[in-house]
mmCIF file of the N, C-alpha and C atoms, coordinates in Angstrom:
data_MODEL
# 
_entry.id   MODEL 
# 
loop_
_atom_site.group_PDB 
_atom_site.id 
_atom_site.type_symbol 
_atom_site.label_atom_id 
_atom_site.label_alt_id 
_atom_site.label_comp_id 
_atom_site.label_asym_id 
_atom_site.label_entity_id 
_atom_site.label_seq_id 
_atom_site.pdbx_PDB_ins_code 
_atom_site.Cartn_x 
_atom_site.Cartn_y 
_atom_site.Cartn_z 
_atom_site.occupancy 
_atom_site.B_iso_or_equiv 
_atom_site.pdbx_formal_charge 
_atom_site.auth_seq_id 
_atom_site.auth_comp_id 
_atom_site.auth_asym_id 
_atom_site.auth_atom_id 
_atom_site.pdbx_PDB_model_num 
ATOM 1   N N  . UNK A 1 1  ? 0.845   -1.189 0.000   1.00 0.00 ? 1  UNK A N  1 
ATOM 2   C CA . UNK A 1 1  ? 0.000   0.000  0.000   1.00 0.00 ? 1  UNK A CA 1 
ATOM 3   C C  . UNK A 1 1  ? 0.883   1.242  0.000   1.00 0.00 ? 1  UNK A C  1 
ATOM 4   N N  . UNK A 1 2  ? 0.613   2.013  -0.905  1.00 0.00 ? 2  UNK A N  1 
ATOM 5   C CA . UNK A 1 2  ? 1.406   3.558  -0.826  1.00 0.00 ? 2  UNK A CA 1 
ATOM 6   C C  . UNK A 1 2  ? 1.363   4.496  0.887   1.00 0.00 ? 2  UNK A C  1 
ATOM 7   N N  . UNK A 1 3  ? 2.240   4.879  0.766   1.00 0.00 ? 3  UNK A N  1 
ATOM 8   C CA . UNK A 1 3  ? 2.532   5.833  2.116   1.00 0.00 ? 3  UNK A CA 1 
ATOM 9   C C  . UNK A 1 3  ? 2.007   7.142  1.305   1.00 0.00 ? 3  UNK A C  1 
ATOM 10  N N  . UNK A 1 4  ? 0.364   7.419  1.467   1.00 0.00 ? 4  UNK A N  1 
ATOM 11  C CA . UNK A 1 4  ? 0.114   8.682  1.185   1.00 0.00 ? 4  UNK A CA 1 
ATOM 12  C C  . UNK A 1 4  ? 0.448   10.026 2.849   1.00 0.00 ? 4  UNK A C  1 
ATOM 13  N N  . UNK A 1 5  ? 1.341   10.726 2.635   1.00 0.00 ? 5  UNK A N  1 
ATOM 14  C CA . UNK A 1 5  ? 1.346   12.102 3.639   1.00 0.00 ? 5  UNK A CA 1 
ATOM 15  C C  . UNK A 1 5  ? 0.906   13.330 2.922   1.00 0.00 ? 5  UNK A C  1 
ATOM 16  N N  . UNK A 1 6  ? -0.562  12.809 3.091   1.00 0.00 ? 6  UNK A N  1 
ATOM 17  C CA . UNK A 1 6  ? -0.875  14.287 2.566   1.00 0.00 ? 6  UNK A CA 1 
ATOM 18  C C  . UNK A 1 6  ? -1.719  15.413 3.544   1.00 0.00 ? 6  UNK A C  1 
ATOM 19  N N  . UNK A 1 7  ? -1.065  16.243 3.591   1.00 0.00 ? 7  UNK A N  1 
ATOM 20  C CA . UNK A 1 7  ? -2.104  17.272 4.602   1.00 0.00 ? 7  UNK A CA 1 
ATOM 21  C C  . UNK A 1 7  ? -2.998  18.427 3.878   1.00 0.00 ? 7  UNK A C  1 
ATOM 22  N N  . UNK A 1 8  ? -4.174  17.717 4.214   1.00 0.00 ? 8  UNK A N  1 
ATOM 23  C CA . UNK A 1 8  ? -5.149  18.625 3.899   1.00 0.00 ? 8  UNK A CA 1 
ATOM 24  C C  . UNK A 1 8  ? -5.393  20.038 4.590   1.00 0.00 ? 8  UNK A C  1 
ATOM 25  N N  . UNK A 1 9  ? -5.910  21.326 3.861   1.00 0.00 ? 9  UNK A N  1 
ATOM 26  C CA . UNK A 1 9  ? -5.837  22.760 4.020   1.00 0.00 ? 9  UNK A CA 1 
ATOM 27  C C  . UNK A 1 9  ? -7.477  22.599 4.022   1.00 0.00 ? 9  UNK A C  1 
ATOM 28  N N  . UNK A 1 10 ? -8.332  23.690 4.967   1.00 0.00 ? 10 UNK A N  1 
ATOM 29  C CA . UNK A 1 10 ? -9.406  23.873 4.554   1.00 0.00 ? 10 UNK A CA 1 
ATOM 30  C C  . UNK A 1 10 ? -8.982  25.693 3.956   1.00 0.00 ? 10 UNK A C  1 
ATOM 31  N N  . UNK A 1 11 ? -10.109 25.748 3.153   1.00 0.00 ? 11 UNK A N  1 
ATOM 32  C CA . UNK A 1 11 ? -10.356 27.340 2.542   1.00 0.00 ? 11 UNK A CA 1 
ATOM 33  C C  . UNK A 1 11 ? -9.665  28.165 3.287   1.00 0.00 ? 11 UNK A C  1 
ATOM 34  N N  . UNK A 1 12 ? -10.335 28.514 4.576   1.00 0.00 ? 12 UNK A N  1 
ATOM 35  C CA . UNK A 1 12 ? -9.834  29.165 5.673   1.00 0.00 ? 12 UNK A CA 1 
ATOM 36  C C  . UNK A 1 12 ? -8.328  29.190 5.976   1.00 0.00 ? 12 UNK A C  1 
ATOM 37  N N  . UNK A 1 13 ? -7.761  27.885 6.139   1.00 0.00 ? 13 UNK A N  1 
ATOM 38  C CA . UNK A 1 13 ? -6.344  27.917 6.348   1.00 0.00 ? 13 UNK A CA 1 
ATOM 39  C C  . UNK A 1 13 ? -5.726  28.421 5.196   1.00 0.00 ? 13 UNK A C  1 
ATOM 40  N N  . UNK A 1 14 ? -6.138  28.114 3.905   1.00 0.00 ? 14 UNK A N  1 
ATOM 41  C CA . UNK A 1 14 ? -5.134  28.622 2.378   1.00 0.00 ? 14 UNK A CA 1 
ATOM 42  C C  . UNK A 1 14 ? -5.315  29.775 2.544   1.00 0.00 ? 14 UNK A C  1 
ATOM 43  N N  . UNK A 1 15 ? -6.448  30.566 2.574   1.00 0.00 ? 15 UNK A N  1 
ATOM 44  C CA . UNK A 1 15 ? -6.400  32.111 2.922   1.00 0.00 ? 15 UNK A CA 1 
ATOM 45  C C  . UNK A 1 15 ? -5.594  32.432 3.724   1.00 0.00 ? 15 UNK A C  1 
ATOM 46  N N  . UNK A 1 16 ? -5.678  32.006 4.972   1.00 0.00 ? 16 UNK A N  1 
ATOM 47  C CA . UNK A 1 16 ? -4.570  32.790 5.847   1.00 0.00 ? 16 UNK A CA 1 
ATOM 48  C C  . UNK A 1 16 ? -2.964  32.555 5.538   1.00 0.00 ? 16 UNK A C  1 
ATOM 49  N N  . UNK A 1 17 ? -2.616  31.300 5.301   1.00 0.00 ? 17 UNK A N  1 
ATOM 50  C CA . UNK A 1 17 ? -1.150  31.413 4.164   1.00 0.00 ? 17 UNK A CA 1 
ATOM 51  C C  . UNK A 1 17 ? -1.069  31.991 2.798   1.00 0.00 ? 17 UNK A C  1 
ATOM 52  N N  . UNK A 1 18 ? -1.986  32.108 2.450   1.00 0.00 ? 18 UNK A N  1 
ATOM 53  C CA . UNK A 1 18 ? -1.905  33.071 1.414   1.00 0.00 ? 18 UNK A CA 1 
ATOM 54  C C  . UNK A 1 18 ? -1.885  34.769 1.109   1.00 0.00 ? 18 UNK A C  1 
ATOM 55  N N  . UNK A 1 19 ? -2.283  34.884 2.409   1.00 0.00 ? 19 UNK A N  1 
ATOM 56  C CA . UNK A 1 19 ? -3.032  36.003 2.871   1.00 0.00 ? 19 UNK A CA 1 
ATOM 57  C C  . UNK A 1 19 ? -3.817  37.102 1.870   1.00 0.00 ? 19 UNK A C  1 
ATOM 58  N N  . UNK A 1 20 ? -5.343  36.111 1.395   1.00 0.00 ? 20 UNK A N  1 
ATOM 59  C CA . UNK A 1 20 ? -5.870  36.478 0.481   1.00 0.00 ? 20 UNK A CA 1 
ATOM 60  C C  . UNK A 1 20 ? -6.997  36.213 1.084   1.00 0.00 ? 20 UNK A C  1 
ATOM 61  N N  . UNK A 1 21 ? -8.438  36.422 0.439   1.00 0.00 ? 21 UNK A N  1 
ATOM 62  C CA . UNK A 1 21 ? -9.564  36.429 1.103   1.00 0.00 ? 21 UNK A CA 1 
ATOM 63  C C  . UNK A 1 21 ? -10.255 34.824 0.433   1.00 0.00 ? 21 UNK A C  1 
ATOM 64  N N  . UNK A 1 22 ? -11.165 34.319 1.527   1.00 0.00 ? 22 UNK A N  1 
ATOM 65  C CA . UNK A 1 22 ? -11.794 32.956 0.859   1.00 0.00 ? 22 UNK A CA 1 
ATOM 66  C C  . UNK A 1 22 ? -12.103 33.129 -0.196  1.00 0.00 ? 22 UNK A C  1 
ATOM 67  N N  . UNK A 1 23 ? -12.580 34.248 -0.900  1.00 0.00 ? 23 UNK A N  1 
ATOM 68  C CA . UNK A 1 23 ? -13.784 33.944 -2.186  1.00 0.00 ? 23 UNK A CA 1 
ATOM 69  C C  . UNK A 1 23 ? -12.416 34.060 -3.245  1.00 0.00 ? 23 UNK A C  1 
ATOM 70  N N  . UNK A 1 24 ? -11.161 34.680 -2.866  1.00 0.00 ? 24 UNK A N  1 
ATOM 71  C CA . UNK A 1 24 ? -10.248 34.268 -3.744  1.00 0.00 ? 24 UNK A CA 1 
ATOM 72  C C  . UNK A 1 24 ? -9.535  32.611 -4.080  1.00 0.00 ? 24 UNK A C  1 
ATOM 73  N N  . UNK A 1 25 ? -9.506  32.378 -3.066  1.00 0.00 ? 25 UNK A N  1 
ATOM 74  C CA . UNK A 1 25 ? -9.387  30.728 -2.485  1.00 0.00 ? 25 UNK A CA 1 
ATOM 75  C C  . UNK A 1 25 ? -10.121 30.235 -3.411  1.00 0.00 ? 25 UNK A C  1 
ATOM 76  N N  . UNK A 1 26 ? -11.855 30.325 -3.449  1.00 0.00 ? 26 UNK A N  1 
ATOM 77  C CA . UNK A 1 26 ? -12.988 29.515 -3.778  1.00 0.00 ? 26 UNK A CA 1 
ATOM 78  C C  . UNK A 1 26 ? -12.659 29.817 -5.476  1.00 0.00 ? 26 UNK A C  1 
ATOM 79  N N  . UNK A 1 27 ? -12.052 30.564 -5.822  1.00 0.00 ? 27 UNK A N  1 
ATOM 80  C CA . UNK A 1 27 ? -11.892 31.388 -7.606  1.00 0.00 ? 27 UNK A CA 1 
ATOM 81  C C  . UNK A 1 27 ? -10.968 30.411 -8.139  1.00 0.00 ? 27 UNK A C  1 
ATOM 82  N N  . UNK A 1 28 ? -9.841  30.145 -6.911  1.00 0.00 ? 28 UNK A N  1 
ATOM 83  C CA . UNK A 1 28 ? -8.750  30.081 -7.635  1.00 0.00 ? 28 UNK A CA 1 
ATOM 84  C C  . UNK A 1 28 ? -9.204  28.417 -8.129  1.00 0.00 ? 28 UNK A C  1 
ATOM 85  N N  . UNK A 1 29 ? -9.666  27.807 -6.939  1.00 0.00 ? 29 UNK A N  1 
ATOM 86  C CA . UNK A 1 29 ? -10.236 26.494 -6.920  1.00 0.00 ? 29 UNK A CA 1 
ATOM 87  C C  . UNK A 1 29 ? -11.152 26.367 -7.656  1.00 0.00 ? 29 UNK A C  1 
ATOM 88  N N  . UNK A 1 30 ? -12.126 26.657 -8.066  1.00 0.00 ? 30 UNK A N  1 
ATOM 89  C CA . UNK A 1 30 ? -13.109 26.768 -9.323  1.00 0.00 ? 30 UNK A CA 1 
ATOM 90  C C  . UNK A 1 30 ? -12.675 26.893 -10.743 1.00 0.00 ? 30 UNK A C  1 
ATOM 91  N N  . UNK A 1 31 ? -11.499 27.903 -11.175 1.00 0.00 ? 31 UNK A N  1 
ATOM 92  C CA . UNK A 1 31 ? -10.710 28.116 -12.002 1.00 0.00 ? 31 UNK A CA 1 
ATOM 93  C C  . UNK A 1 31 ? -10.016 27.069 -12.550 1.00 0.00 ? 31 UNK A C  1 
ATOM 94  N N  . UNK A 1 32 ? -9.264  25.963 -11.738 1.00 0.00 ? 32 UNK A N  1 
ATOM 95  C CA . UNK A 1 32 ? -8.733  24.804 -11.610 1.00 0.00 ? 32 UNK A CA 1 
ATOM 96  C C  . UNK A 1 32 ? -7.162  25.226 -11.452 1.00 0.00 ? 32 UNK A C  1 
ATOM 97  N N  . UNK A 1 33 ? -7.221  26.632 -10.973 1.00 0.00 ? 33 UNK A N  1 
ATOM 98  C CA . UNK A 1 33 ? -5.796  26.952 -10.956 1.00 0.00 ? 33 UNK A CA 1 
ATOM 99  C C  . UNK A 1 33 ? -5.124  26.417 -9.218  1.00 0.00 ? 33 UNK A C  1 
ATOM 100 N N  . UNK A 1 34 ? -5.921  25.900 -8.513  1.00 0.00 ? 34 UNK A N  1 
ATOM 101 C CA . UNK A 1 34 ? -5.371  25.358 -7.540  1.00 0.00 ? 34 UNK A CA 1 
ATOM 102 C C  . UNK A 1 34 ? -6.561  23.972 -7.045  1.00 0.00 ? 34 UNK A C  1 
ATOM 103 N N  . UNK A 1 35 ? -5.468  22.972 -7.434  1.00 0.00 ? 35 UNK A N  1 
ATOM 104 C CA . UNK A 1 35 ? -6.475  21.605 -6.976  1.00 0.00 ? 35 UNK A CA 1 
ATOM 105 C C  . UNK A 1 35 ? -7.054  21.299 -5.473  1.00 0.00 ? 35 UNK A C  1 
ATOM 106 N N  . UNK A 1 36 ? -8.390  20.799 -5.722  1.00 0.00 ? 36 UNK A N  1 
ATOM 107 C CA . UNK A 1 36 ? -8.825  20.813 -4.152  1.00 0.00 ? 36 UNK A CA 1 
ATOM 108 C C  . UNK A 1 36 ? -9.860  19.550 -4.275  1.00 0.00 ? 36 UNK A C  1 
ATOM 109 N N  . UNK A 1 37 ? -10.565 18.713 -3.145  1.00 0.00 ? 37 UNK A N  1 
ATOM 110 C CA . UNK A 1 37 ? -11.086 17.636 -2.982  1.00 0.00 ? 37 UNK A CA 1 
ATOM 111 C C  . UNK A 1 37 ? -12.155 17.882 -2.275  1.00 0.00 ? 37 UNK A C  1 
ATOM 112 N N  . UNK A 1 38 ? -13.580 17.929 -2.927  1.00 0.00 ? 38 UNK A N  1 
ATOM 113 C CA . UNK A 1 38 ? -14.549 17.858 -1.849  1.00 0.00 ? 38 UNK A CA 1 
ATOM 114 C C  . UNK A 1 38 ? -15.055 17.238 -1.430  1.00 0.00 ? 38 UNK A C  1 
ATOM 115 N N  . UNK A 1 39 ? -15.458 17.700 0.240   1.00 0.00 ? 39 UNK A N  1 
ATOM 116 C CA . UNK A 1 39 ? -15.497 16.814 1.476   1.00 0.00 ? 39 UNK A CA 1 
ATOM 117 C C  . UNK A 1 39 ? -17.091 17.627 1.533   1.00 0.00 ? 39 UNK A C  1 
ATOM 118 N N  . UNK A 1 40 ? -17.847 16.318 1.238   1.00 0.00 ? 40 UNK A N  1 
ATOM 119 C CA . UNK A 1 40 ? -19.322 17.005 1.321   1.00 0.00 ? 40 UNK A CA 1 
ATOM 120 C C  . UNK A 1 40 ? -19.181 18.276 0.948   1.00 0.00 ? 40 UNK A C  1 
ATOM 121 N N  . UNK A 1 41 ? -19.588 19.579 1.733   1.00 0.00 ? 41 UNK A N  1 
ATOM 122 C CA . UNK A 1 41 ? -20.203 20.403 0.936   1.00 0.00 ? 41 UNK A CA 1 
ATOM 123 C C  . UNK A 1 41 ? -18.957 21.591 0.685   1.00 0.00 ? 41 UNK A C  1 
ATOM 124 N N  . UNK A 1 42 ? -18.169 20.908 1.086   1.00 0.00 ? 42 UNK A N  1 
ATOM 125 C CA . UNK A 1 42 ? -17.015 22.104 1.606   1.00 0.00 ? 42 UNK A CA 1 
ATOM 126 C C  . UNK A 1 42 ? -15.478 21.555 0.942   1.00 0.00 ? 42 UNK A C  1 
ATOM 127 N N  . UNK A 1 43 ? -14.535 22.348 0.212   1.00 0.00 ? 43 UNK A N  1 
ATOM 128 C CA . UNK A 1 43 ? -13.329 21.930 -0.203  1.00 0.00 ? 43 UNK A CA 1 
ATOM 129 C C  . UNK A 1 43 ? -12.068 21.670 0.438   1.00 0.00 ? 43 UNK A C  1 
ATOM 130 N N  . UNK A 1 44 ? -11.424 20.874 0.411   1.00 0.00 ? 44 UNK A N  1 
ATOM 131 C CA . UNK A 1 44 ? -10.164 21.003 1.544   1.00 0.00 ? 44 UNK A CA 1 
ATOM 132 C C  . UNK A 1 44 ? -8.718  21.014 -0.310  1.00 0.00 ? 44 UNK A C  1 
ATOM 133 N N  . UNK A 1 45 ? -8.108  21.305 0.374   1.00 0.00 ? 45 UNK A N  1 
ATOM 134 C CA . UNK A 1 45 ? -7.028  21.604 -0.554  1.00 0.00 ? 45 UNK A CA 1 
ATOM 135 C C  . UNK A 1 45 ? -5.383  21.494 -0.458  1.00 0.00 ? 45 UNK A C  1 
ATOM 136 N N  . UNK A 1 46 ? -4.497  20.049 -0.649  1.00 0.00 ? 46 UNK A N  1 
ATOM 137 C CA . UNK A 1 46 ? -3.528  19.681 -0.139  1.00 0.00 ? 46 UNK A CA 1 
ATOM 138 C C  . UNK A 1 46 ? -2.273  20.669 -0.200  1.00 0.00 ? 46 UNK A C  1 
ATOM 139 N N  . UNK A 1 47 ? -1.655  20.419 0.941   1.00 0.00 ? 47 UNK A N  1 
ATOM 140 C CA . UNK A 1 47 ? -1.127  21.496 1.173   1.00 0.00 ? 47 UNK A CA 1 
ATOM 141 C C  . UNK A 1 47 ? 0.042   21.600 0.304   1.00 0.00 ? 47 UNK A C  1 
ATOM 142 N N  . UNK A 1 48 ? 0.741   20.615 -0.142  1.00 0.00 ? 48 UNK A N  1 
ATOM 143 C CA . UNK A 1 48 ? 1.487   20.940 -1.256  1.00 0.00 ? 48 UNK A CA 1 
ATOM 144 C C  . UNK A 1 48 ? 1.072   21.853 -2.683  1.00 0.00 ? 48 UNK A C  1 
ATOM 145 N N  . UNK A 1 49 ? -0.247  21.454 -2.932  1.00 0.00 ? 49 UNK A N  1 
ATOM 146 C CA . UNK A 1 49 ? -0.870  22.358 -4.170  1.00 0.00 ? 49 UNK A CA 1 
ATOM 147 C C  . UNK A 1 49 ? -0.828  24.104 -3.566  1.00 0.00 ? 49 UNK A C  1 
ATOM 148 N N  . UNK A 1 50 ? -0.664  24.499 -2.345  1.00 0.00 ? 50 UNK A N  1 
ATOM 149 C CA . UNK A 1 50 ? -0.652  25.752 -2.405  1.00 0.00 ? 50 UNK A CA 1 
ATOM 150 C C  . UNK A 1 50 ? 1.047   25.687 -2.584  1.00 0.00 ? 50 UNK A C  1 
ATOM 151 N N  . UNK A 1 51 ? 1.797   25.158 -2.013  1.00 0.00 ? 51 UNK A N  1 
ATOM 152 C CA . UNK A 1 51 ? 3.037   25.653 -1.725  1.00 0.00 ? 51 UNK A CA 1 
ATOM 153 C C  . UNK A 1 51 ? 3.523   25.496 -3.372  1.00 0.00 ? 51 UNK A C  1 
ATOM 154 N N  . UNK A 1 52 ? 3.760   24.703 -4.013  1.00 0.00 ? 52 UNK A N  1 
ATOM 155 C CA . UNK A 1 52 ? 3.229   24.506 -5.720  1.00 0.00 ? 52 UNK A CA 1 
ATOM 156 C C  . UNK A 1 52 ? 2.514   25.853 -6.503  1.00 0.00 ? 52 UNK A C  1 
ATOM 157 N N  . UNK A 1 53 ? 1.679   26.194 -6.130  1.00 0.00 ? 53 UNK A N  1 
ATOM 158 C CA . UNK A 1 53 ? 0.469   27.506 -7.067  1.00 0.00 ? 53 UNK A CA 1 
ATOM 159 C C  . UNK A 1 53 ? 1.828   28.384 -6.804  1.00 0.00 ? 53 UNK A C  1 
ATOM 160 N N  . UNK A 1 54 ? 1.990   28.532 -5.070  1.00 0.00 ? 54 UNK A N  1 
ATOM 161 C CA . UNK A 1 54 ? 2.829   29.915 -5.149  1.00 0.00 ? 54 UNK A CA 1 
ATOM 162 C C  . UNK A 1 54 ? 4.262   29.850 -5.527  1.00 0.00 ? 54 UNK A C  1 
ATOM 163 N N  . UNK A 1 55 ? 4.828   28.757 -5.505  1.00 0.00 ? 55 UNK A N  1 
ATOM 164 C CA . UNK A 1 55 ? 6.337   28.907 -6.137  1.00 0.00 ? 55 UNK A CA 1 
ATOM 165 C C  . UNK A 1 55 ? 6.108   28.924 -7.637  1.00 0.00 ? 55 UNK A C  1 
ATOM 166 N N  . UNK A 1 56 ? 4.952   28.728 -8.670  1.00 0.00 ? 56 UNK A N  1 
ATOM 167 C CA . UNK A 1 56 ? 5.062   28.839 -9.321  1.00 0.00 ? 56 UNK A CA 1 
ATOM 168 C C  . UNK A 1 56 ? 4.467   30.359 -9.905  1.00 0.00 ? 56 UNK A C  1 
ATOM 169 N N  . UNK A 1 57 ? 3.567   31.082 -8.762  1.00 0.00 ? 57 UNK A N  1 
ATOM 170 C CA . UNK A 1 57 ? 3.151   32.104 -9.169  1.00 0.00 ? 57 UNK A CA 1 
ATOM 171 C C  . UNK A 1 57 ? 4.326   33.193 -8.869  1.00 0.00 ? 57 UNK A C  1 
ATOM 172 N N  . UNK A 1 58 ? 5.438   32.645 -8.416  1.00 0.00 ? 58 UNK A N  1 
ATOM 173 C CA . UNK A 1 58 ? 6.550   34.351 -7.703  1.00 0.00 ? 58 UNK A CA 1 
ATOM 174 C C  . UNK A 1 58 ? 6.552   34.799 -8.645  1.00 0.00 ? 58 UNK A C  1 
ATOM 175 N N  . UNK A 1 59 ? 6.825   36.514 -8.665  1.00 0.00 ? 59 UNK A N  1 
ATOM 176 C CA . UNK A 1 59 ? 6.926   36.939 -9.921  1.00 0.00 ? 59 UNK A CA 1 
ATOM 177 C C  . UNK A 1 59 ? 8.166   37.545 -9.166  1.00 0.00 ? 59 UNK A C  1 
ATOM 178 N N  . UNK A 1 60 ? 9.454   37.971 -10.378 1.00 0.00 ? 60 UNK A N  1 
ATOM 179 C CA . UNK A 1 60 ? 10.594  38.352 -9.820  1.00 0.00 ? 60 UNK A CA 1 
ATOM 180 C C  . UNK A 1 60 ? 10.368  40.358 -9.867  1.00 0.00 ? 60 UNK A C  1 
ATOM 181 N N  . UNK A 1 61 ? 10.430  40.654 -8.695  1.00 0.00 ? 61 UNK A N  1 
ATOM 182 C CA . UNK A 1 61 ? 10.151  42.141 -8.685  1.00 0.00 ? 61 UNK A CA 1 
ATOM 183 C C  . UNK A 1 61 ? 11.115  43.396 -9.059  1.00 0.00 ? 61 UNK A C  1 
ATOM 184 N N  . UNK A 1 62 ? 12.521  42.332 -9.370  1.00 0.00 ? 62 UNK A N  1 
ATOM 185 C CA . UNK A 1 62 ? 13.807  43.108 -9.669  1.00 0.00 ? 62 UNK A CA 1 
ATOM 186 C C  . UNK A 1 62 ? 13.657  43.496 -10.917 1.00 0.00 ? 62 UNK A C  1 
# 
């Protein structure tokens, strides 16, 4: 059997590491620009896919 370690994010938590508001969360996840799994009525979202969105979103400011 695979050794899955995956830690799940709810909305709430990606917002606050992101420090962006839920309904941006809920966009980005709807969009399919950040993968997420729903749990009944509500999305949870592994925590590697944020750390992933944002190393790939840095933009270099120099």
């Amino acid at each position: 059997m695979p050794d899955f370690d995956v830690r799940f994010l709810t909305v709430a938590e990606v917002a606050a590491i992101m420090r962006v508001s839920k309904m941006t969360v809920y966009r980005l996840v709807h969009s399919g620009e950040l993968p997420a799994v729903r749990v009944g009525r509500s999305f949870r979202v592994p925590e590697q896919a944020v750390d992933v969105y944002l190393r790939e979103s840095y933009v270099d400011a120099g």
